[in-house]
C-alpha positions as CSV (number, residue, x, y, z in Angstrom):
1,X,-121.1,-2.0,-21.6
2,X,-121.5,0.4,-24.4
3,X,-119.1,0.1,-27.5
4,X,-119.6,1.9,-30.8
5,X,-120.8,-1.5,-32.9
6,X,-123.9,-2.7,-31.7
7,X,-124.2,-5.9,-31.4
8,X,-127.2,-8.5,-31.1
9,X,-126.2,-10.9,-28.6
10,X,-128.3,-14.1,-28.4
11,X,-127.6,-15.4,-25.4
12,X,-130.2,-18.9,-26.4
13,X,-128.0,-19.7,-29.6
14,X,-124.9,-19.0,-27.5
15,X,-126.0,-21.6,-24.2
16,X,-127.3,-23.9,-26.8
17,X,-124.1,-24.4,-28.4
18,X,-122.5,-24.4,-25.2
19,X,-124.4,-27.1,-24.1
20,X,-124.4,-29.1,-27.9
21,X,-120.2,-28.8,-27.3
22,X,-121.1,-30.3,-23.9
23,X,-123.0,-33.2,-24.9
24,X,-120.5,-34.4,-27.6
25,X,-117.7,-33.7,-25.9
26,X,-118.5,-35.4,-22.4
27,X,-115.0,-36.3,-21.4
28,X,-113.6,-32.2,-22.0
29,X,-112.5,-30.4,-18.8
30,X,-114.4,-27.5,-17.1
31,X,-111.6,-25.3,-17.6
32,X,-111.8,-26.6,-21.6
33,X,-115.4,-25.8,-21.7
34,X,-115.2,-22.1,-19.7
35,X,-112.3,-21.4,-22.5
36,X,-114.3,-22.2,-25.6
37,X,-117.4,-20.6,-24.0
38,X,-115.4,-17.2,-23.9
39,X,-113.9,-18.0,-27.2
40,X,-117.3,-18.7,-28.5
41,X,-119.0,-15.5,-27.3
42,X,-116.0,-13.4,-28.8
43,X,-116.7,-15.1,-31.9
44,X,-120.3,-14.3,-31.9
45,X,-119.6,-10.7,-31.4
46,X,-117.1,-10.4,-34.0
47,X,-119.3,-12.2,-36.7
48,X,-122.8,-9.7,-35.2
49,X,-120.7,-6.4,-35.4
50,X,-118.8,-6.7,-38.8
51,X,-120.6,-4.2,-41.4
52,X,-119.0,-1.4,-43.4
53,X,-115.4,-1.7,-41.0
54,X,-114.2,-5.1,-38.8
55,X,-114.1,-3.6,-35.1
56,X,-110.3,-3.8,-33.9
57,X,-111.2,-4.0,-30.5
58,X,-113.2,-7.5,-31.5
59,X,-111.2,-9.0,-34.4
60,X,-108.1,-8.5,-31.5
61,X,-109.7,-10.4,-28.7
62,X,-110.9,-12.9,-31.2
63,X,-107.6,-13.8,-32.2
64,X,-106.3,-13.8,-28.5
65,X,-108.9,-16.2,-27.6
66,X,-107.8,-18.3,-30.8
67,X,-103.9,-18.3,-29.1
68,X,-104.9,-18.6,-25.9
69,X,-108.0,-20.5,-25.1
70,X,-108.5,-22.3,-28.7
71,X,-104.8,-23.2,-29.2
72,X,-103.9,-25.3,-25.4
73,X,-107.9,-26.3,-25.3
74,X,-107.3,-28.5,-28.9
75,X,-103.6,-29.9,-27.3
């Protein structure tokens, strides 16, 4: 998909701290883990495309996976 930030992606650091998350948290759902994961990589593009300007489109669907995902994941 092209967007207008480009954005590294490293997919290693991202399924390495999927699988770290994993590891200590042995007892956490799927449905918990496939929620952080796409919390996680929103994160990661947030954090690689901030520069001069914070990209709406990312600091918006970094906070709806905070609300959504983050928020009924932790209770």
């Amino acid at each position: 998909m092209k967007t207008l930030f480009p954005s590294n992606f490293s997919w290693v650091f991202y399924f390495a701290v999927i699988i770290f998350i994993r590891v200590i948290f042995q007892d956490m759902s799927w449905y918990s883990i496939f929620a952080l994961s796409i919390s996680l990589h929103q994160f990661i593009l947030l954090f690689n495309s901030v520069g001069e300007i914070i990209p709406t489109r990312y600091l918006l669907g970094t906070m709806m996976c905070v609300q959504f995902f983050i928020g009924p994941t932790l209770a």
